[in-house]
C-alpha positions as CSV (number, residue, x, y, z in Angstrom):
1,X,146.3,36.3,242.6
2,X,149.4,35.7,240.5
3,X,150.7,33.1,238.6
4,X,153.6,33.0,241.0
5,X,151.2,33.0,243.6
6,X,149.0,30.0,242.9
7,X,152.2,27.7,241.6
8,X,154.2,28.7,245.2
9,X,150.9,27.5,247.2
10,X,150.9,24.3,245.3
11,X,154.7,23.5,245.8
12,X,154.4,24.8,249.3
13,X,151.7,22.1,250.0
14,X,153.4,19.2,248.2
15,X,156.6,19.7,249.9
16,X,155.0,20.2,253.7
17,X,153.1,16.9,252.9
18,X,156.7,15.4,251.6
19,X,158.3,16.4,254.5
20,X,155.7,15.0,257.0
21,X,155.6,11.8,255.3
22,X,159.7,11.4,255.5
23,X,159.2,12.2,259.5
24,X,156.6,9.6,260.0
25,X,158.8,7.0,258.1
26,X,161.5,7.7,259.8
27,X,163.7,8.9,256.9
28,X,167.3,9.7,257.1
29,X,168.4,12.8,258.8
30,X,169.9,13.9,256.0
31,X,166.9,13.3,253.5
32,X,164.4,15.1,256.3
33,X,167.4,18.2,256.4
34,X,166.9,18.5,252.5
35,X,163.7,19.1,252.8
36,X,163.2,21.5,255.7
37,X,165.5,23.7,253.5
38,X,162.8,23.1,250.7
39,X,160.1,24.2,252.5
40,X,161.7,27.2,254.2
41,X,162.6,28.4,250.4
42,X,159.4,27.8,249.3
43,X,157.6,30.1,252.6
44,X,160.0,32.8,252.1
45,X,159.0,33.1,248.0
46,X,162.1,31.7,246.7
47,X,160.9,29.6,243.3
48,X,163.6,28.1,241.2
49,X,161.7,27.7,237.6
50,X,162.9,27.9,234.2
51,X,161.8,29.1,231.0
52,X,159.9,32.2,230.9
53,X,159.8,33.5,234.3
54,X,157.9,36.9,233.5
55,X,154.8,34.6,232.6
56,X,154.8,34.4,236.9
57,X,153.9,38.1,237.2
58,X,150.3,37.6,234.9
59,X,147.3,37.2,236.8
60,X,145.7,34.0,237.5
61,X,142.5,33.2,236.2
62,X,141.8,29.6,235.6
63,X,143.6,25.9,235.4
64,X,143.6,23.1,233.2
65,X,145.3,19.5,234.0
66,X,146.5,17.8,230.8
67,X,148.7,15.4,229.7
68,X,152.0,15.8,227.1
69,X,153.2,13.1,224.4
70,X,155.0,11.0,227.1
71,X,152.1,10.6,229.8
72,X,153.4,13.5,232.1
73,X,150.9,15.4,233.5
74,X,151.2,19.8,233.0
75,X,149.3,22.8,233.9
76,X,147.5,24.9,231.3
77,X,147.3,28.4,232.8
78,X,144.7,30.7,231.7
79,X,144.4,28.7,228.4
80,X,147.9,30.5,227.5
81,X,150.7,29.5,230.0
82,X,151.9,25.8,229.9
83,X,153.2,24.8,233.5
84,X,155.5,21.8,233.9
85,X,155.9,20.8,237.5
86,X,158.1,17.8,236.6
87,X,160.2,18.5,233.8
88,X,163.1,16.9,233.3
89,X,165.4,19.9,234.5
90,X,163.2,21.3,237.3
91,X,160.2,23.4,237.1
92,X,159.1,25.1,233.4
93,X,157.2,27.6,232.5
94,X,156.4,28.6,228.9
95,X,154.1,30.4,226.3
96,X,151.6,27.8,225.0
């Protein structure tokens, strides 16, 4: 399994569970719209992520949870690769 591969399957899942919670609340059209598109993107491979996106294409070996300097939680991957699901701009993905 990729890199790619493991962080797609873990949006994937986040967003179908976002998605089912805005249809049991009753959520705007609009708002429930948004994120059919997100989860469409997300089966078809589409992942928008910055920094450095060649870092997707190593193989997955293991995961560590961890927290930076101002309480966010990020993904160490393979002891090397520094994931950040909710970084201020979008997804990141850098050298650690």
């Amino acid at each position: 399994m990729k890199v790619r591969d493991y962080i797609l399957e873990g949006s994937t899942k986040s967003a179908e569970e976002r998605l089912a919670k805005l249809q049991e609340m009753g959520a705007p059209a609009v708002m429930i719209d948004g994120q059919k598109n997100i989860v469409d993107e997300l089966h078809s491979g589409n992942l928008k992520i910055g920094g450095d996106v060649e870092l997707l294409d190593e193989e997955y070996i293991s995961r560590e949870f961890k927290k930076g300097n101002g309480g966010k939680v990020y993904i160490q991957i393979n002891g090397t690769i520094n994931f950040f699901p909710n970084a201020k701009y979008g997804m990141y993905i850098k050298r650690a």
